[in-house]
PDBQT receptor file of N, H, CA, C and O in Angstrom, charges set to zero:
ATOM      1  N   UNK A   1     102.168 123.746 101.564  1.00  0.00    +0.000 N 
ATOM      2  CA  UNK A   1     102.947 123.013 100.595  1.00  0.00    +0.000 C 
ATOM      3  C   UNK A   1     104.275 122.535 101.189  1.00  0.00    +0.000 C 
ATOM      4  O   UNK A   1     104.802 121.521 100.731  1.00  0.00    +0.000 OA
ATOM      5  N   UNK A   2     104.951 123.360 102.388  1.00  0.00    +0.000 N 
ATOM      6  H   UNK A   2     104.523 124.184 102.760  1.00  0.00    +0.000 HD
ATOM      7  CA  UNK A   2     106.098 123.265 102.715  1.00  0.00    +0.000 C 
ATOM      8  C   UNK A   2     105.946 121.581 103.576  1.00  0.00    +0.000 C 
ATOM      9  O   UNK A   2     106.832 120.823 103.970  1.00  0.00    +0.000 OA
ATOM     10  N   UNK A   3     104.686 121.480 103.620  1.00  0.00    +0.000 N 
ATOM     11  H   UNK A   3     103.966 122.096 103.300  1.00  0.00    +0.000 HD
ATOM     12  CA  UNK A   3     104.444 120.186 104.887  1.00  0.00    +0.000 C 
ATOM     13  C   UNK A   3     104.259 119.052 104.007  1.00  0.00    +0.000 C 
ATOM     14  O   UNK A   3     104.149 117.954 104.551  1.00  0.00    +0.000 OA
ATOM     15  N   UNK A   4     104.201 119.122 102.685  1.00  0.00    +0.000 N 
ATOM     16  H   UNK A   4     104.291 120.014 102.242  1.00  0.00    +0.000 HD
ATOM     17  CA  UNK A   4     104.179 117.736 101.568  1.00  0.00    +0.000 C 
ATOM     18  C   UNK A   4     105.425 117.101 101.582  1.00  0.00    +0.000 C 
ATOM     19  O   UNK A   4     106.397 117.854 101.638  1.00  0.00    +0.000 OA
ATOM     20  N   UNK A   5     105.690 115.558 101.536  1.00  0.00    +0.000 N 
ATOM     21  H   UNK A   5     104.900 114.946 101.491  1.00  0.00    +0.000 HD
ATOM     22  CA  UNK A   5     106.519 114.952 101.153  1.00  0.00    +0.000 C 
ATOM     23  C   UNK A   5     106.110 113.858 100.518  1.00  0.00    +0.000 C 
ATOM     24  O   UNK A   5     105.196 113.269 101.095  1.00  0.00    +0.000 OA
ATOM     25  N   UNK A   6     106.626 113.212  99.142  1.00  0.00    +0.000 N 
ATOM     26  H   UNK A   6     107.369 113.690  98.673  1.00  0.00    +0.000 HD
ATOM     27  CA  UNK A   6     106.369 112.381  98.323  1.00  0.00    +0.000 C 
ATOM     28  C   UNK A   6     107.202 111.402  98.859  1.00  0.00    +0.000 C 
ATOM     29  O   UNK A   6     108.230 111.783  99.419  1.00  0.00    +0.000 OA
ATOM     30  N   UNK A   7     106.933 110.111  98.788  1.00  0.00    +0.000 N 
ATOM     31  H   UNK A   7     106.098 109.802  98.333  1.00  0.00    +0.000 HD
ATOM     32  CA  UNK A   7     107.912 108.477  99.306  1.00  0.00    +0.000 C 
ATOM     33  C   UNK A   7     107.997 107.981  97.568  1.00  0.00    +0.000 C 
ATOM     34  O   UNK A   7     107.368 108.344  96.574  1.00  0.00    +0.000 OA
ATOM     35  N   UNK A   8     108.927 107.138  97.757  1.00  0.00    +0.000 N 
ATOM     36  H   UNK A   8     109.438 106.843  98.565  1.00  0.00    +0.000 HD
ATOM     37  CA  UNK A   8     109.209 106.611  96.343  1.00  0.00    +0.000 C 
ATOM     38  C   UNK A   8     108.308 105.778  96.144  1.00  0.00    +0.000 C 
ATOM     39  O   UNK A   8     107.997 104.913  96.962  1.00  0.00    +0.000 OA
ATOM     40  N   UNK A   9     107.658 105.975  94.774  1.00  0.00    +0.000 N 
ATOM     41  H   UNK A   9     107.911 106.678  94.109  1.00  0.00    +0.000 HD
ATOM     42  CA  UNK A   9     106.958 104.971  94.484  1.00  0.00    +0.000 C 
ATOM     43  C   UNK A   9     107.372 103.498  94.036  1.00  0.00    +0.000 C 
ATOM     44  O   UNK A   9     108.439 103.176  93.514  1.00  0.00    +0.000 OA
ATOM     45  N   UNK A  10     106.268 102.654  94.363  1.00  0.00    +0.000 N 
ATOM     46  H   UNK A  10     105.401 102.916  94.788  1.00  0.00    +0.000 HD
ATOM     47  CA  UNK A  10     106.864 101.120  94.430  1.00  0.00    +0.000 C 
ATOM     48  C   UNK A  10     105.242 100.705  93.744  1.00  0.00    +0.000 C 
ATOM     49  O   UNK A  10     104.141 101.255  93.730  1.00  0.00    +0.000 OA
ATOM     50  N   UNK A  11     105.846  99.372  93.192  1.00  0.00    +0.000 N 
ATOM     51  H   UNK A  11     106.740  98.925  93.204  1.00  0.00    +0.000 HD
ATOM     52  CA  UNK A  11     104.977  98.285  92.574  1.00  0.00    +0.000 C 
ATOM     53  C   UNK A  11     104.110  97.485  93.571  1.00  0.00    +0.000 C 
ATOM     54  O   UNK A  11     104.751  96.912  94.452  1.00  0.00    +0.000 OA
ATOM     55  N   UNK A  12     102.577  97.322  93.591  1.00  0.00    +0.000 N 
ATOM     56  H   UNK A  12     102.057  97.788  92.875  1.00  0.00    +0.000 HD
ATOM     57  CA  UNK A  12     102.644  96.008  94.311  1.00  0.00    +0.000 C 
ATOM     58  C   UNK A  12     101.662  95.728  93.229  1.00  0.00    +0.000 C 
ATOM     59  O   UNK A  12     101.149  96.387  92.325  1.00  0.00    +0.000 OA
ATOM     60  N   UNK A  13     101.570  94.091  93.804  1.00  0.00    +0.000 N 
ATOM     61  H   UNK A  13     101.987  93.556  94.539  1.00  0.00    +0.000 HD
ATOM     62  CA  UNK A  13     100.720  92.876  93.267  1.00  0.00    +0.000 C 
ATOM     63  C   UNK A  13      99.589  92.663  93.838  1.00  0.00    +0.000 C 
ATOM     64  O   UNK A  13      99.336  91.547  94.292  1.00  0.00    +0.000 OA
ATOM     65  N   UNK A  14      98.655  93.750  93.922  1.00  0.00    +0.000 N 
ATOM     66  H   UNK A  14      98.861  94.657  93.553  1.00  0.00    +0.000 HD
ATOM     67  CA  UNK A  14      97.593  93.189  95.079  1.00  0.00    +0.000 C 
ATOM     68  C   UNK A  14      95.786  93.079  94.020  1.00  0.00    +0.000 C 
ATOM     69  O   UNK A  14      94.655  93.243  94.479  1.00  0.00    +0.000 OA
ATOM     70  N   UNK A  15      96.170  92.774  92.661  1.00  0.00    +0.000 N 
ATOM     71  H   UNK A  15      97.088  92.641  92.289  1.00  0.00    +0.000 HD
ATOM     72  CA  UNK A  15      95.135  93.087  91.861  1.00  0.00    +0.000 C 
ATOM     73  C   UNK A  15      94.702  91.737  91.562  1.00  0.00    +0.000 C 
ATOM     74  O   UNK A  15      95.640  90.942  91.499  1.00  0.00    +0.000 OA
ATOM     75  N   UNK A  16      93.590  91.265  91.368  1.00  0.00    +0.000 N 
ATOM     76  H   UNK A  16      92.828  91.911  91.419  1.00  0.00    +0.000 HD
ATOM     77  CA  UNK A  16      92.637  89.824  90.877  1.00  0.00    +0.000 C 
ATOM     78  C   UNK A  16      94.008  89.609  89.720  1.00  0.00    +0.000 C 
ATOM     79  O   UNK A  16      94.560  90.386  88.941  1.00  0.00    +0.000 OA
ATOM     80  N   UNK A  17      94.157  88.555  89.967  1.00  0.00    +0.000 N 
ATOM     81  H   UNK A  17      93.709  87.924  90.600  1.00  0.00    +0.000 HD
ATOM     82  CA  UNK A  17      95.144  87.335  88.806  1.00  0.00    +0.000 C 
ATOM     83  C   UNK A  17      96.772  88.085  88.471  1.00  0.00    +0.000 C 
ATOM     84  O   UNK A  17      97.431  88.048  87.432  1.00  0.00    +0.000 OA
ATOM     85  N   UNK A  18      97.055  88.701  89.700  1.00  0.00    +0.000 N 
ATOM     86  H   UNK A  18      96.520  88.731  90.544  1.00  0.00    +0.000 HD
ATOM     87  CA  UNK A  18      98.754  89.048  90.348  1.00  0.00    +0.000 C 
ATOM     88  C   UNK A  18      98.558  90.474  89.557  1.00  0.00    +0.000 C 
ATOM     89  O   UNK A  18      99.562  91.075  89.176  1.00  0.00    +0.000 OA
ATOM     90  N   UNK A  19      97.270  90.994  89.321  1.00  0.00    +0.000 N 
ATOM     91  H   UNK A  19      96.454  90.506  89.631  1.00  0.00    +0.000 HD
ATOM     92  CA  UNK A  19      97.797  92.469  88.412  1.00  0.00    +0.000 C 
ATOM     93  C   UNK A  19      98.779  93.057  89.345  1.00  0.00    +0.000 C 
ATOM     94  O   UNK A  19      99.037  92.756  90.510  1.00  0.00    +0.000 OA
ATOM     95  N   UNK A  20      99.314  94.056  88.490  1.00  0.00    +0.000 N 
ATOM     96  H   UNK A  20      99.104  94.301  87.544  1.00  0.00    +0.000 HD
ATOM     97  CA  UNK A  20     100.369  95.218  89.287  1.00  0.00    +0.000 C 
ATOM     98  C   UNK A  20      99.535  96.977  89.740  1.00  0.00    +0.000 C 
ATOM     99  O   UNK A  20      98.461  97.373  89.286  1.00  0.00    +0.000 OA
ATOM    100  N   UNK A  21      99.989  97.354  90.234  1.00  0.00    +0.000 N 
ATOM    101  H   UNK A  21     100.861  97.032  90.603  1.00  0.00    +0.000 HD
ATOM    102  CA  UNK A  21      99.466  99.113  90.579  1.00  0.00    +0.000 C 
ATOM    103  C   UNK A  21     100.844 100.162  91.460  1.00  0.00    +0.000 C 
ATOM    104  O   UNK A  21     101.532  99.947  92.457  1.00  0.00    +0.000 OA
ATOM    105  N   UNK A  22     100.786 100.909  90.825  1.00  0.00    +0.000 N 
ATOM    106  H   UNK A  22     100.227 101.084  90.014  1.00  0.00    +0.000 HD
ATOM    107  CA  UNK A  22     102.011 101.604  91.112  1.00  0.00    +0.000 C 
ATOM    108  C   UNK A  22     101.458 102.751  92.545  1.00  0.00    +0.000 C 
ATOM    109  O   UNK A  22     100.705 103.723  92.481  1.00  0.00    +0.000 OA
ATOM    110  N   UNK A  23     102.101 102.222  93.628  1.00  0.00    +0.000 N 
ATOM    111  H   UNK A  23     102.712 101.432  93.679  1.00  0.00    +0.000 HD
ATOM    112  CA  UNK A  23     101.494 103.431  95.114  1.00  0.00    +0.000 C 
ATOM    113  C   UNK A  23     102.957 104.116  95.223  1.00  0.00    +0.000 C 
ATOM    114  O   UNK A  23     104.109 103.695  95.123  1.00  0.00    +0.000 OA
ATOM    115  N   UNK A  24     102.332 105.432  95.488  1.00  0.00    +0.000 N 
ATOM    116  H   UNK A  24     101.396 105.774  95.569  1.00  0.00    +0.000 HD
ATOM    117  CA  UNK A  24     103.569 105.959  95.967  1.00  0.00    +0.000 C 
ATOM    118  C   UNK A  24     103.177 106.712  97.019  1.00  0.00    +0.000 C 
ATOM    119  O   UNK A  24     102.773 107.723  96.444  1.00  0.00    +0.000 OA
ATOM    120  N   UNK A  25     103.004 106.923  98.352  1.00  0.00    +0.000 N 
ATOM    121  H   UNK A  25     103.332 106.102  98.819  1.00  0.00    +0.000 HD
ATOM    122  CA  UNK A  25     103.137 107.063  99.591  1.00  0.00    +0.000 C 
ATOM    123  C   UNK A  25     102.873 108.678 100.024  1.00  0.00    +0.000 C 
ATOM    124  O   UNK A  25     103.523 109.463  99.333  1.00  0.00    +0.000 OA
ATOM    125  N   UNK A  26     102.210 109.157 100.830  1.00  0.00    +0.000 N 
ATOM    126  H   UNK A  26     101.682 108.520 101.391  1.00  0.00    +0.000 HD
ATOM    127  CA  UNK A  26     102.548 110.489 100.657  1.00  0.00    +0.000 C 
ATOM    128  C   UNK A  26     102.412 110.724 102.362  1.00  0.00    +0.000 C 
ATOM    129  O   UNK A  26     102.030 109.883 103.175  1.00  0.00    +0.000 OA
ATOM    130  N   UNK A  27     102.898 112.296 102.666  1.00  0.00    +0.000 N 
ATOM    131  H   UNK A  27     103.209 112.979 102.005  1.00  0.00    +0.000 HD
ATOM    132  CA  UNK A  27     102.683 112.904 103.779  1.00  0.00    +0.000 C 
ATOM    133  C   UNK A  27     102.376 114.135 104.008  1.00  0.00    +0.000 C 
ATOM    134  O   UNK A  27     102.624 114.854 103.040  1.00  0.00    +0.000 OA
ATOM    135  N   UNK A  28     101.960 114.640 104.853  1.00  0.00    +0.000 N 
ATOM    136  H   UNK A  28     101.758 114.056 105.639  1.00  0.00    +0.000 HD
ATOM    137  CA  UNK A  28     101.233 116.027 104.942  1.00  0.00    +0.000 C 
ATOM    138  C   UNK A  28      99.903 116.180 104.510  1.00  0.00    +0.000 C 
ATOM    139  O   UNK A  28      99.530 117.351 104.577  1.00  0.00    +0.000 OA
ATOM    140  N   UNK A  29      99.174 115.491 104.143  1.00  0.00    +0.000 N 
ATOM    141  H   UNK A  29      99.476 114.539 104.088  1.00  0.00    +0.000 HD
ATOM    142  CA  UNK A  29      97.683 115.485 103.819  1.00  0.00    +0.000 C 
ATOM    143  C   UNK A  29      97.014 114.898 104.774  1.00  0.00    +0.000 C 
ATOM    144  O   UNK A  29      97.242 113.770 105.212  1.00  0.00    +0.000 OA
ATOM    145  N   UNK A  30      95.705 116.052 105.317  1.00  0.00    +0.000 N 
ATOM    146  H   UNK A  30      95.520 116.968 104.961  1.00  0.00    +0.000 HD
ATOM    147  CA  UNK A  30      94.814 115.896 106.831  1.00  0.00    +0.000 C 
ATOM    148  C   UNK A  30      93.658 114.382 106.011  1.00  0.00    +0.000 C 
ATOM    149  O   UNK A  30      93.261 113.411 106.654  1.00  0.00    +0.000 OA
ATOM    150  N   UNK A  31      93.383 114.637 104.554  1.00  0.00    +0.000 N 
ATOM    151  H   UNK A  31      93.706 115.426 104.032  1.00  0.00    +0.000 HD
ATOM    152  CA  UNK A  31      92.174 114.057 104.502  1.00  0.00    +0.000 C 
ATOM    153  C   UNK A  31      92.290 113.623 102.604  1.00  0.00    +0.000 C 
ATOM    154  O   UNK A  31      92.832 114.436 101.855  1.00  0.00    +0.000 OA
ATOM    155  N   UNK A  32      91.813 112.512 102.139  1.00  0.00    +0.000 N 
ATOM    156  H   UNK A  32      91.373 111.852 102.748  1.00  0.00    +0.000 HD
ATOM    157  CA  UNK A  32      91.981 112.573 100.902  1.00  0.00    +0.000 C 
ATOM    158  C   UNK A  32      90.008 112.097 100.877  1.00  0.00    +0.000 C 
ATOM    159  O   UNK A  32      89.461 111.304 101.644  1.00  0.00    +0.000 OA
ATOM    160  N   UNK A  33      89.349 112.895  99.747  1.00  0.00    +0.000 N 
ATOM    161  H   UNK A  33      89.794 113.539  99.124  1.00  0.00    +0.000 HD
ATOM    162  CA  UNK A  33      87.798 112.671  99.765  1.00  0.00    +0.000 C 
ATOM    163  C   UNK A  33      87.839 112.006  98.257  1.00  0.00    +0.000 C 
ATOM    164  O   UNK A  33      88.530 112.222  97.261  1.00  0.00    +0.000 OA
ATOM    165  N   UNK A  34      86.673 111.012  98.594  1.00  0.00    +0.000 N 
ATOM    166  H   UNK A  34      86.112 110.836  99.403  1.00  0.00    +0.000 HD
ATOM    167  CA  UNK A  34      86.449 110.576  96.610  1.00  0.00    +0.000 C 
ATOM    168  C   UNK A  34      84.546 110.517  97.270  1.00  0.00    +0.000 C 
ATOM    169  O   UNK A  34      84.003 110.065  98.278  1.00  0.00    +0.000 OA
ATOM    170  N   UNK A  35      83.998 111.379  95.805  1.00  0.00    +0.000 N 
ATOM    171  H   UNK A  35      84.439 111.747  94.986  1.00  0.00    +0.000 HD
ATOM    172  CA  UNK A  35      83.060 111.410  96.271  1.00  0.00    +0.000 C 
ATOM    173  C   UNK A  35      82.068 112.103  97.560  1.00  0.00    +0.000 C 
ATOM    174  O   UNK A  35      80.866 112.043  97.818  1.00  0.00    +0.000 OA
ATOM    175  N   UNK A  36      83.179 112.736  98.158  1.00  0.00    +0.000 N 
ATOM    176  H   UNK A  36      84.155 112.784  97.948  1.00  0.00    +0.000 HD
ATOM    177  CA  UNK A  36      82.394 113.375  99.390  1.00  0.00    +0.000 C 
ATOM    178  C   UNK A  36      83.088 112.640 100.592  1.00  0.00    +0.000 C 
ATOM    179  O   UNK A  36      83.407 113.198 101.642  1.00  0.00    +0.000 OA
ATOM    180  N   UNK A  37      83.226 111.677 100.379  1.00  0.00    +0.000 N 
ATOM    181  H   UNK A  37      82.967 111.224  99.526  1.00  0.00    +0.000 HD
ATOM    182  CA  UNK A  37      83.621 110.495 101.787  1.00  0.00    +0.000 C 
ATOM    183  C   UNK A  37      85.142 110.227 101.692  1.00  0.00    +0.000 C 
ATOM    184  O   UNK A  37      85.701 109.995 100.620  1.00  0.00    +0.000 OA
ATOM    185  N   UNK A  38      85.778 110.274 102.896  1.00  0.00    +0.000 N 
ATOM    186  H   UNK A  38      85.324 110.462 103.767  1.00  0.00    +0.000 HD
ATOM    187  CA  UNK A  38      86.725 110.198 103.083  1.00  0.00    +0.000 C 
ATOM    188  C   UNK A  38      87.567 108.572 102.634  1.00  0.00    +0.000 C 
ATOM    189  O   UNK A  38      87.046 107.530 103.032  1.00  0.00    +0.000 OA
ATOM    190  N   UNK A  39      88.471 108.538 102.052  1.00  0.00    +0.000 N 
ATOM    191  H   UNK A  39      88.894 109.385 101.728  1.00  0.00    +0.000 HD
ATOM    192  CA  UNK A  39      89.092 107.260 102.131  1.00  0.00    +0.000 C 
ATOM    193  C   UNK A  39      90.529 107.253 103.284  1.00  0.00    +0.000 C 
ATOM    194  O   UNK A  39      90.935 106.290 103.935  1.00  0.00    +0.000 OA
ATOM    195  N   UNK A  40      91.045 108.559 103.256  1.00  0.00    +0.000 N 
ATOM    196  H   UNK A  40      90.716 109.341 102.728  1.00  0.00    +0.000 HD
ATOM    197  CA  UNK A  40      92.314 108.311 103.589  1.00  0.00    +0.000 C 
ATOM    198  C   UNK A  40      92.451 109.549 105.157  1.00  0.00    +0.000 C 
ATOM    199  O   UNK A  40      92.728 110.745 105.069  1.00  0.00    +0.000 OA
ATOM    200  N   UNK A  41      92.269 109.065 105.973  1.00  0.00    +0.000 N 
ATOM    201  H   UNK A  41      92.045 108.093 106.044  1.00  0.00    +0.000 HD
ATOM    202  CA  UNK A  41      92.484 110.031 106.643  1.00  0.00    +0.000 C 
ATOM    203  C   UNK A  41      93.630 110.103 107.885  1.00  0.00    +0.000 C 
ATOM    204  O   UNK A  41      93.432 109.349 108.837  1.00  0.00    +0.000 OA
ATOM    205  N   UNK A  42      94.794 110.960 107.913  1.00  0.00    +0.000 N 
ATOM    206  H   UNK A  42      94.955 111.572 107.140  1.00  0.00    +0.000 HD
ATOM    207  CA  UNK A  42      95.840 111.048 108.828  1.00  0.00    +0.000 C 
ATOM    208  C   UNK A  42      96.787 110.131 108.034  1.00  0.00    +0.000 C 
ATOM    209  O   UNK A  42      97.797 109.837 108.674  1.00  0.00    +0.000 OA
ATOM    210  N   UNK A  43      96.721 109.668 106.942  1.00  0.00    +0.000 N 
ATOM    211  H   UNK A  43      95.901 109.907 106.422  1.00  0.00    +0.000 HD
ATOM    212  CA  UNK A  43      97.758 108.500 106.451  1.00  0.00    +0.000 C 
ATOM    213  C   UNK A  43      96.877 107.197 106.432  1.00  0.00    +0.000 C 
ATOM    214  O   UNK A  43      97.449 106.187 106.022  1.00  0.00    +0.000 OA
ATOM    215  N   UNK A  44      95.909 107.112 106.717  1.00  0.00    +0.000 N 
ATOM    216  H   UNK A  44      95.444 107.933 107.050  1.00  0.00    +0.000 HD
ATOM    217  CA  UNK A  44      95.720 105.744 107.196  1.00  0.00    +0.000 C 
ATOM    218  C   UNK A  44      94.352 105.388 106.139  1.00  0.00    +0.000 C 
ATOM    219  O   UNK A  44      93.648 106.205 105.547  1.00  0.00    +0.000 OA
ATOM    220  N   UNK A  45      94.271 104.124 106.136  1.00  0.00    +0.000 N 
ATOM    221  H   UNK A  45      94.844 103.460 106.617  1.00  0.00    +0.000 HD
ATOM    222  CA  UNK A  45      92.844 104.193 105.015  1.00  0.00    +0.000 C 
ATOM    223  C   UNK A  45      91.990 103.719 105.835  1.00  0.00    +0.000 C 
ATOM    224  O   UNK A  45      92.242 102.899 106.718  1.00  0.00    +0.000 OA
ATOM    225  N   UNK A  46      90.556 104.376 105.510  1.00  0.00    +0.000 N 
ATOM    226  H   UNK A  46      90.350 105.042 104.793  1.00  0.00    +0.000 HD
ATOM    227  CA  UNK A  46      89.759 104.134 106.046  1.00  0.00    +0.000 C 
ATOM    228  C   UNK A  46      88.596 102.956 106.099  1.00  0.00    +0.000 C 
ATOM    229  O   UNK A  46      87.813 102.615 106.985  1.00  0.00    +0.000 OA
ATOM    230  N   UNK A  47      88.883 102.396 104.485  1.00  0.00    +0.000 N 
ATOM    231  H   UNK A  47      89.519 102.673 103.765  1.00  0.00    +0.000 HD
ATOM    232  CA  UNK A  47      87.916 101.118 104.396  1.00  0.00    +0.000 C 
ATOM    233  C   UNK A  47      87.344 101.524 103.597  1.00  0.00    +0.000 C 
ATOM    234  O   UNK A  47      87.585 100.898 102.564  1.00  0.00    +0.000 OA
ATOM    235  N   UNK A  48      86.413 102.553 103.409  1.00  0.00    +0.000 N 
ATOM    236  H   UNK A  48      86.217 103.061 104.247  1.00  0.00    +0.000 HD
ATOM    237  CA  UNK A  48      85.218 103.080 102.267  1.00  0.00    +0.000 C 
ATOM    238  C   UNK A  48      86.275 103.178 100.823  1.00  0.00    +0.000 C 
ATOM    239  O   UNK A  48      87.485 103.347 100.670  1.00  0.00    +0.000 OA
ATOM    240  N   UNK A  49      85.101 102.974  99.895  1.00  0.00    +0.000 N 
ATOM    241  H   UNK A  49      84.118 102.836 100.020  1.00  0.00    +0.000 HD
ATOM    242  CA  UNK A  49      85.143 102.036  98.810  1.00  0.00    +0.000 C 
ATOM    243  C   UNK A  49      84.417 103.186  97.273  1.00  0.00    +0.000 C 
ATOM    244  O   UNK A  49      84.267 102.803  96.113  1.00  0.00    +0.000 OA
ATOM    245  N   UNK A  50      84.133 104.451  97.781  1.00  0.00    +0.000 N 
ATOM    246  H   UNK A  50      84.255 104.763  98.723  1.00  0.00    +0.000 HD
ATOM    247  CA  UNK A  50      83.166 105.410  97.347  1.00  0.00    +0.000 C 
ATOM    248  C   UNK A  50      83.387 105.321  95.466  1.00  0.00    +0.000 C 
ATOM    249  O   UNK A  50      84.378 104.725  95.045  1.00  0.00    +0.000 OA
ATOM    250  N   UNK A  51      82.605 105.819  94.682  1.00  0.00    +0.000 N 
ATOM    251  H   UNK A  51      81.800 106.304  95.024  1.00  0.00    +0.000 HD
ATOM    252  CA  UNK A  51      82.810 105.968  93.338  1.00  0.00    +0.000 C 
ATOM    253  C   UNK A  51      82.834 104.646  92.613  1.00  0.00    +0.000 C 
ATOM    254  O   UNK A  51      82.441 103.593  93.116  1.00  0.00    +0.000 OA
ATOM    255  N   UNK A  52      83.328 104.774  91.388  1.00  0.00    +0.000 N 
ATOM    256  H   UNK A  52      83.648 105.629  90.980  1.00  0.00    +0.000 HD
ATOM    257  CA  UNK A  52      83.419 103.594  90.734  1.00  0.00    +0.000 C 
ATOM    258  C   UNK A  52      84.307 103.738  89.483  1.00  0.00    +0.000 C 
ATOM    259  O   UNK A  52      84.249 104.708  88.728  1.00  0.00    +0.000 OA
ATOM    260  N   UNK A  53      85.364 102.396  89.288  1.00  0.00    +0.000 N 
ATOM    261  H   UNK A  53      85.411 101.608  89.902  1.00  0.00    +0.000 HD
ATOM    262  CA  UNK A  53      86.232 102.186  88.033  1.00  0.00    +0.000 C 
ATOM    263  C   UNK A  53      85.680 102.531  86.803  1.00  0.00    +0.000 C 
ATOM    264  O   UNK A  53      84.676 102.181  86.183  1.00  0.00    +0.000 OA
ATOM    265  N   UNK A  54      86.667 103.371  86.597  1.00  0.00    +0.000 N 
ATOM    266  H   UNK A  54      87.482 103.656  87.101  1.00  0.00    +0.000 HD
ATOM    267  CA  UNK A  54      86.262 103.875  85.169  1.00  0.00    +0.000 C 
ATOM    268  C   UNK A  54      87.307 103.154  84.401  1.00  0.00    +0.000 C 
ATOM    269  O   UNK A  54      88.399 102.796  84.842  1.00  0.00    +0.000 OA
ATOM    270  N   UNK A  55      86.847 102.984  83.204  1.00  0.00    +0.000 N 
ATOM    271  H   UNK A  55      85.960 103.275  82.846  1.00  0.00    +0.000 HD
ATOM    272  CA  UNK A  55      87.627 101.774  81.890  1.00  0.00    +0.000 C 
ATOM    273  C   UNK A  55      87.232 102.704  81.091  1.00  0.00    +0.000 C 
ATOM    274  O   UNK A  55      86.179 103.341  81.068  1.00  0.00    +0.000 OA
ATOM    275  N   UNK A  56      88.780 102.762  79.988  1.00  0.00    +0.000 N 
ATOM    276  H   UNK A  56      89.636 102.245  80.007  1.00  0.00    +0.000 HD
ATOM    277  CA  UNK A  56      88.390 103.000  78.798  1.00  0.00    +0.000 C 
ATOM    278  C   UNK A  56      87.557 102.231  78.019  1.00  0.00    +0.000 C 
ATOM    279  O   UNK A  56      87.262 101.047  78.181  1.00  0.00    +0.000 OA
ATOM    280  N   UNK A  57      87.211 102.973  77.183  1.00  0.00    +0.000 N 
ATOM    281  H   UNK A  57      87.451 103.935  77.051  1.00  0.00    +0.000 HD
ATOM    282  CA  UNK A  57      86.110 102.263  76.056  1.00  0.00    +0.000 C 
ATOM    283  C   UNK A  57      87.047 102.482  74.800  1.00  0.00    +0.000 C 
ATOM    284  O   UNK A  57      88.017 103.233  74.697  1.00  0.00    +0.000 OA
ATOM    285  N   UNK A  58      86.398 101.478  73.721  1.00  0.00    +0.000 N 
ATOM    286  H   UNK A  58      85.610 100.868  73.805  1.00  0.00    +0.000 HD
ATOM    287  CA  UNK A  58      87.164 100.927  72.507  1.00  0.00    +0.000 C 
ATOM    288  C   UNK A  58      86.187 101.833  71.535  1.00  0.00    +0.000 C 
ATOM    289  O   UNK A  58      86.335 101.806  70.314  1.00  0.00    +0.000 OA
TER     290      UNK A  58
């Protein structure tokens, strides 16, 4: 835990028709998994795309 550090989170615009998404940055994590498969590994992303958007329902 002593090896976590949080970065400030920031806004970007990188969503179909200028949506917004709030990233906030992190450090000290070897591996982040979704699904079994790695997305994030050493800081860096890996490309894989695993799982799927979940939407609320009405």
């Amino acid at each position: 835990m002593a090896a976590l550090r949080l970065h400030h989170p920031e806004m970007i615009y990188d969503l179909p028709a200028g949506g917004r998404r709030l990233v906030q940055q992190v450090e000290g994590y070897d591996m982040t998994l979704v699904s079994g498969v790695p997305i994030f590994e050493k800081g860096k992303e890996t490309g894989a795309r695993p799982g799927r958007l979940v939407r609320a329902t009405a």
